[in-house]
C-alpha positions as CSV (number, residue, x, y, z in Angstrom):
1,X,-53.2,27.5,51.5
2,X,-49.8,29.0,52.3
3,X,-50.3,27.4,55.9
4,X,-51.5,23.8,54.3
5,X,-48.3,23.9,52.2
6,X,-45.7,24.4,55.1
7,X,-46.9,22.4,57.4
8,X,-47.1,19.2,55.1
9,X,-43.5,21.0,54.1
10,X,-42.2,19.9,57.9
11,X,-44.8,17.1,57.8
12,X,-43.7,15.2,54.7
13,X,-40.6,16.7,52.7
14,X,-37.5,16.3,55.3
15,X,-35.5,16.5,52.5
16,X,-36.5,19.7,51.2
17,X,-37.5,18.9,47.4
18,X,-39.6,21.7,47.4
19,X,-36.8,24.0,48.4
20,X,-34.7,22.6,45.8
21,X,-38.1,23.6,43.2
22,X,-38.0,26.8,44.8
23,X,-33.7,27.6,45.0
24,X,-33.9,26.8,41.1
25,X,-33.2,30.5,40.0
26,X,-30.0,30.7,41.9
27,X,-29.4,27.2,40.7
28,X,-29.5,28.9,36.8
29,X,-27.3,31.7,37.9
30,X,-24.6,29.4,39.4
31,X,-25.0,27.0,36.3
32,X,-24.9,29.7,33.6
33,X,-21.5,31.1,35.2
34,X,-19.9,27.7,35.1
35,X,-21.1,26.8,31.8
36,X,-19.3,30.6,30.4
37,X,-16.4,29.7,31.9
38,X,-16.3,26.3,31.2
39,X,-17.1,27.2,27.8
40,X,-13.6,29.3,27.1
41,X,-11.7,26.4,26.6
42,X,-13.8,24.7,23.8
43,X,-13.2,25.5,19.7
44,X,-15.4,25.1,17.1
45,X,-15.7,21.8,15.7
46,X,-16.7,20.5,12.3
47,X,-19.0,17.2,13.1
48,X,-22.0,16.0,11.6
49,X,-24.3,15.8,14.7
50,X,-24.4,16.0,18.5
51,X,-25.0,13.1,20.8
52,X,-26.0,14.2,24.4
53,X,-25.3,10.6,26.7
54,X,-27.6,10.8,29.7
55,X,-30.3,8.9,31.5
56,X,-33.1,10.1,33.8
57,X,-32.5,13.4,35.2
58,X,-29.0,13.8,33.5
59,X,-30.6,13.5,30.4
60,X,-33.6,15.8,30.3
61,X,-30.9,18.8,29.4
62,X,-30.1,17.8,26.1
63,X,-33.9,17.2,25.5
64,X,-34.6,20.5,26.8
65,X,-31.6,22.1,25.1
66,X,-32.8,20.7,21.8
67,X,-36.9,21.8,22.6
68,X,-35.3,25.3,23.1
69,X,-33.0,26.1,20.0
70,X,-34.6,24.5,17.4
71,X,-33.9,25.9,14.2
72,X,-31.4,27.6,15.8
73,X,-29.3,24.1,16.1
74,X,-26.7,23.3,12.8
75,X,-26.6,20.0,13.3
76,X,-29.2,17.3,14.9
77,X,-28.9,17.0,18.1
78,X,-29.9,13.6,19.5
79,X,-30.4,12.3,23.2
80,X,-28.7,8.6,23.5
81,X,-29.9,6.2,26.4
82,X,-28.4,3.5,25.6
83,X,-25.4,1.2,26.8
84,X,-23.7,1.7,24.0
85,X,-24.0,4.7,21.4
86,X,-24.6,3.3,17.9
87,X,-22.0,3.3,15.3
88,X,-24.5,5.9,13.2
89,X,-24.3,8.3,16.5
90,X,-20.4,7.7,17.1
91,X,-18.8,8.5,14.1
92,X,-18.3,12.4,12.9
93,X,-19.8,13.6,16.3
94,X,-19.5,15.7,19.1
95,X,-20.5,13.7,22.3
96,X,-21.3,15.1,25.8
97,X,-21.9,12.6,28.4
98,X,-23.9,13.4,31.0
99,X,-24.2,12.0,34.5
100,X,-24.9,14.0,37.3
101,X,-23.1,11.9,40.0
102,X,-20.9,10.6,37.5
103,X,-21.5,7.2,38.3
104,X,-24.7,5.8,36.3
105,X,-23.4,2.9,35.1
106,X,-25.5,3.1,31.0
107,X,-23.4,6.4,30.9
108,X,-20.4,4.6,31.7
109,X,-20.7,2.0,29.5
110,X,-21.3,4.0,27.0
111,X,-18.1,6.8,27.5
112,X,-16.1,3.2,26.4
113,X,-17.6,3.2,23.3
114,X,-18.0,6.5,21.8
115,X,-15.0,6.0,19.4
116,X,-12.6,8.9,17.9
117,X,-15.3,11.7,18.0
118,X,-14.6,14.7,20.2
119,X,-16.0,14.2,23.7
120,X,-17.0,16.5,26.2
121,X,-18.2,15.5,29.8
122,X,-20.8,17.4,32.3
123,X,-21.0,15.8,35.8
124,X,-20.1,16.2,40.0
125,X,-17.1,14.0,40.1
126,X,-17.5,10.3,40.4
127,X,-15.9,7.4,38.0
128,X,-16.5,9.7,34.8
129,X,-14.6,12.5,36.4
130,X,-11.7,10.1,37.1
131,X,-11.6,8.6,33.5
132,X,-11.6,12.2,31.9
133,X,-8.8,12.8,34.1
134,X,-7.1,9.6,32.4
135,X,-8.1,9.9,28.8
136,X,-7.9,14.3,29.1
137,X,-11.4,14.4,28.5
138,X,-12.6,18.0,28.8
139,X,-14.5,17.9,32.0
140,X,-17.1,20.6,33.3
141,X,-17.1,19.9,37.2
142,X,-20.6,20.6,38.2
143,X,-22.1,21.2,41.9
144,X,-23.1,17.9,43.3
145,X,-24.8,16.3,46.6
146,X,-28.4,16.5,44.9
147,X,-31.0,14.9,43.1
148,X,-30.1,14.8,39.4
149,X,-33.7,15.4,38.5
150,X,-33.3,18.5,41.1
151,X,-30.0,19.3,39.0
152,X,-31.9,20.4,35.6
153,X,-29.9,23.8,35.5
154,X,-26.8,21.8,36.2
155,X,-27.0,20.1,33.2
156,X,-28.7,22.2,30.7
157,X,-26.7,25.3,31.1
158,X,-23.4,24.2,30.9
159,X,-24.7,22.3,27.9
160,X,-25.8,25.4,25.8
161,X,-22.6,27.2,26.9
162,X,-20.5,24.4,25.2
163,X,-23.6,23.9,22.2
164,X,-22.4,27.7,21.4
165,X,-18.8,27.9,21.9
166,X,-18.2,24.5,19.5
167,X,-20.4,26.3,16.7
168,X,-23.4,24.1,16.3
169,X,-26.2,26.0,18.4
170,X,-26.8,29.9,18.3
171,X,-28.4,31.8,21.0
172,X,-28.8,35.5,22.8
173,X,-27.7,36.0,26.5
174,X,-30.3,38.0,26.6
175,X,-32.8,34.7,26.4
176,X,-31.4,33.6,29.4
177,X,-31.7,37.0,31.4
178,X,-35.1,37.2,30.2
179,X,-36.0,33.6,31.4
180,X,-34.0,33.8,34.7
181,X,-36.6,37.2,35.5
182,X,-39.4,34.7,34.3
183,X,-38.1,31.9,36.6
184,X,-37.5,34.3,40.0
185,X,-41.3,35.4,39.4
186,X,-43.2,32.2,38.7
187,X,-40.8,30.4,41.8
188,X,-42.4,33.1,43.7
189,X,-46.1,32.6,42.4
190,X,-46.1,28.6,42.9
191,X,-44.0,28.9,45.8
192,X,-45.1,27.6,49.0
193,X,-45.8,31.6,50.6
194,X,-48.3,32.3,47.8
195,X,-52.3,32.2,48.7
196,X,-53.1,32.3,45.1
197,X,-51.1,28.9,43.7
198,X,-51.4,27.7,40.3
199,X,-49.3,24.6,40.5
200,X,-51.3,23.8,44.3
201,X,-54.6,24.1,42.6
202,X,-52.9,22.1,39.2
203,X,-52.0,19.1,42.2
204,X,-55.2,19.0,43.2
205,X,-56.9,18.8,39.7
206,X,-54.2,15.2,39.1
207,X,-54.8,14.0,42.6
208,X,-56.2,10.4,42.5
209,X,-56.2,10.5,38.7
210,X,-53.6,9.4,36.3
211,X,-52.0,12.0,34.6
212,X,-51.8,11.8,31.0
213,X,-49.7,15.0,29.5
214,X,-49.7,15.8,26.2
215,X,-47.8,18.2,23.9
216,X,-46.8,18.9,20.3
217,X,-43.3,18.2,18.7
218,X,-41.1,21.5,19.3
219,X,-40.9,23.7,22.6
220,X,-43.2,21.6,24.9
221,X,-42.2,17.6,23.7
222,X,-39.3,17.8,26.3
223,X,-41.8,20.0,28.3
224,X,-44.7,16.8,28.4
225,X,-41.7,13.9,29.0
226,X,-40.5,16.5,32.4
227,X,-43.5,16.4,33.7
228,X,-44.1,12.9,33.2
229,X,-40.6,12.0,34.8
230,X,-41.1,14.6,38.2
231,X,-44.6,13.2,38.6
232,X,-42.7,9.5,38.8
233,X,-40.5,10.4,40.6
234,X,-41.4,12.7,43.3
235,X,-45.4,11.9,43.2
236,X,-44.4,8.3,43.1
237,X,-47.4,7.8,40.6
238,X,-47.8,7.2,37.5
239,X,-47.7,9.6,34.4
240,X,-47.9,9.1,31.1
241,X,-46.6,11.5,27.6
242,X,-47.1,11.4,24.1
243,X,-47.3,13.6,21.3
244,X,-49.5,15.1,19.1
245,X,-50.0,14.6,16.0
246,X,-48.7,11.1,16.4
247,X,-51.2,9.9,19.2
248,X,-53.8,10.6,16.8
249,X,-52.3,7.7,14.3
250,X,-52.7,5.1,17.4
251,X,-53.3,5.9,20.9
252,X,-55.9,7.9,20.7
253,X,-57.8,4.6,19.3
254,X,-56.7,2.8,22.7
255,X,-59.5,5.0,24.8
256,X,-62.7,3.2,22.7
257,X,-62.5,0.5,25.5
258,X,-62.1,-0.3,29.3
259,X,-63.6,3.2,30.3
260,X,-64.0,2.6,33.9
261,X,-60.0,2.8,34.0
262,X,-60.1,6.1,31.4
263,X,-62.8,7.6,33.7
264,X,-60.0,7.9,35.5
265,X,-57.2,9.8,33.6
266,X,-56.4,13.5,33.6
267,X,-55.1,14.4,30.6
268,X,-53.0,17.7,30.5
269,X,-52.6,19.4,27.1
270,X,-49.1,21.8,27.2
271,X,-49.6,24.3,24.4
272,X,-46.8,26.9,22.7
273,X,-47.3,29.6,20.3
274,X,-45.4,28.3,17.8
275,X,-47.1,24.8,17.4
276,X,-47.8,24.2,13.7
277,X,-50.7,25.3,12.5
278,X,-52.4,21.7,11.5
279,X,-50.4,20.4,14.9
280,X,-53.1,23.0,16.9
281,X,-55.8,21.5,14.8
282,X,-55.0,18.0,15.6
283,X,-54.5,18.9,19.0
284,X,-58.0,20.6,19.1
285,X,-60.1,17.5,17.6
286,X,-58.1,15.1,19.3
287,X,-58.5,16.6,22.5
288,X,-62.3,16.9,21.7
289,X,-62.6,13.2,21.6
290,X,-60.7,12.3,24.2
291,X,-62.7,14.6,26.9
292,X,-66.1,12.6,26.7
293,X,-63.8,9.7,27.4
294,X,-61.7,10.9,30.2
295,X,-61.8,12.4,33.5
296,X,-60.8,15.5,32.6
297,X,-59.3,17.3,30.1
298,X,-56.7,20.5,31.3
299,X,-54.9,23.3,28.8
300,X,-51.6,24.7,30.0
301,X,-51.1,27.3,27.4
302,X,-47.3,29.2,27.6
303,X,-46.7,32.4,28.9
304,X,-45.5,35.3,26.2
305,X,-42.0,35.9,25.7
306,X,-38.9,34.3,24.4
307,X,-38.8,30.4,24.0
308,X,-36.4,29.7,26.7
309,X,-38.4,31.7,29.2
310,X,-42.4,29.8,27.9
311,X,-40.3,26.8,28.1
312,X,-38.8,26.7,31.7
313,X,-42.3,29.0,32.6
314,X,-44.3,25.8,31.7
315,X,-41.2,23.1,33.2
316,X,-41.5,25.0,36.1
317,X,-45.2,24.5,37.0
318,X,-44.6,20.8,36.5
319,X,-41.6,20.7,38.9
320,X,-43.9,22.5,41.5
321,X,-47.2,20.2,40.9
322,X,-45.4,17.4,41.1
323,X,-44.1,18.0,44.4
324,X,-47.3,19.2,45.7
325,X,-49.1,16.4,44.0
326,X,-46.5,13.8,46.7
327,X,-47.8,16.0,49.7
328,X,-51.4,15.2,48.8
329,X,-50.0,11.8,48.7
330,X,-48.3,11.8,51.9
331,X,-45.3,10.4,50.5
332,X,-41.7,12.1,50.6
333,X,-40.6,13.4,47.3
334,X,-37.1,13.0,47.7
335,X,-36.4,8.9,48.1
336,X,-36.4,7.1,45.2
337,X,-35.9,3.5,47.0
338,X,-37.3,1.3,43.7
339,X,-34.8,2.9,41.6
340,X,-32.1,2.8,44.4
341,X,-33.4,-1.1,44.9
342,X,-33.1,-2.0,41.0
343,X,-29.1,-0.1,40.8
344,X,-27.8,-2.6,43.8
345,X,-29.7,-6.0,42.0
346,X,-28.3,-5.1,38.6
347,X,-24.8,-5.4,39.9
348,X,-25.2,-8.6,41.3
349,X,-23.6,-11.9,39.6
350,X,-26.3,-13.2,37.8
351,X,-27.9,-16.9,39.1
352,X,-26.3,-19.5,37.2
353,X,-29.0,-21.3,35.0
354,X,-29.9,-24.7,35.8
355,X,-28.7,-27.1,33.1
């Protein structure tokens, strides 16, 4: 297998996305550092919320920050993608936008309308870099010349560093040093040296299906919408997520017909510890009726331990699959030319409308 793996490595993957997957514990440690120094300068603040400003993979940090702390967050902590952040998100609030390159143009529009709330930016440089510098915007200057979605510790670390020093999230280092030690081992058990490979055999199991990942609200909801995203992404197939118990108020009704298209999805149930009770019992009779209606049905269940390390354990096998999933495909992981091809038409003067 080990063999397979590097030579559809040379084969398929000239830009190294898999050795991004696998560099991602030295990507935490580099992050972490910034983020405690970064995190010197900030005081406490008194707000009524927390609006993270992101899209696609310089968004997924404040989703993933919020799975993680949970109860351990003041405040709610809310993920905004849109152009503008609502007037119910802008007032009493501390902001962080977040754009990897610092030049995603939602993100931008939206830095011009946060209001008076304190602001807060995490990004590589670009045009958000240069209008912190204008307005003395605190700015955390993050590593750039990569993927965002290949970014993750970029912009979730840096993020919990500030969360903490501004007062509204509480946390252990210790959480992290345990989930770094969980990270190095499982980078090393899907990597592409290992004969016995999880996240291989996990690709293989969604290969010429449609995945389908589902999760419960808490640790694994940011978990189920990763996986969805890296599948899209680097796979360049489709994925799908929802949550339990909602599905089982609507979609789950949307499998009675067209089965020769639902013989065809995978569904992938990510499971935590510290689901609810009735939230495991939903999952368990929803799941039941779903598997004599699709393809397949496949448990991740997370690893014991702290929730920071289950949550990037069970990330991490996502990030892996999905990359492993695109070599099956024989398709590079790294371009994304639709989403490259929508950013230059969006710019463009619109047609004028015939009279």
């Amino acid at each position: 297998m080990a063999s397979e793996i590097q030579e559809l490595r040379k084969k398929i993957d000239p830009g190294d996305m898999l050795g991004r997957v696998v560099g991602f514990p030295e990507q935490m440690e580099q992050a972490w550092k910034i983020g405690k120094e970064f995190a010197k300068g900030i005081k406490p603040v008194d707000v009524r919320q927390v609006v993270v400003r992101g899209m696609g993979g310089s968004a997924i940090g404040g989703d993933v920050a919020r799975s993680f702390l949970g109860d351990r967050l003041n405040v709610p902590l809310y993920s905004c993608r849109e152009y503008a952040i609502p007037k119910y998100l802008r007032d009493n609030s501390l902001v962080i936008i977040s754009s990897y390159s610092g030049n995603t143009g939602e993100t931008l529009s939206a830095h011009d309308t946060v209001g008076k709330s304190p602001v807060i930016a995490i990004t590589s440089g670009g045009k958000l870099e240069e209008r912190c510098k204008k307005s003395k915007t605190p700015c955390c200057k993050i590593p750039g010349g990569m993927p965002p979605r290949s970014a993750l510790g970029y912009s979730l670390f840096p993020l919990l560093q500030i969360l903490r020093a501004a007062g509204v999230a509480t946390f252990d280092d210790a959480e992290y040093e345990e989930a770094l030690e969980t990270i190095r081992d499982r980078c090393v058990r899907y990597g592409p040296d290992s004969e016995d490979n999880a996240a291989w055999d996990l690709a293989e199991a969604l290969h010429e299906g449609l995945p389908y990942i589902y999760a419960s609200p808490g640790l694994m909801e940011s978990v189920a919408r990763r996986w969805a995203c890296q599948i899209n992404e680097n796979s360049k197939t489709f994925a799908h997520f929802a949550i339990f118990p909602e599905l089982n108020h609507n979609e789950i009704v949307g499998w009675q017909t067209l089965e020769g298209l639902m013989d065809g999805v995978l569904v992938v149930s990510l499971e935590d510890v510290d689901d609810h009770e009735m939230t495991r019992r939903q999952t368990e009779v929803g799941l039941e009726i779903i598997d004599e209606l699709a393809g397949g049905v496949i448990t991740v269940r997370g690893d014991k331990g702290g929730r920071l390390a289950r949550l990037l354990a069970t990330l991490i096998l996502g990030d892996f699959a999905s990359v492993y999933l695109a070599y099956m495909y024989e398709v590079d992981p790294t371009p994304v030319e639709k989403i490259d091809h929508l950013k230059k038409e969006i710019v463009k003067p619109r047609a004028k409308e015939e009279k």
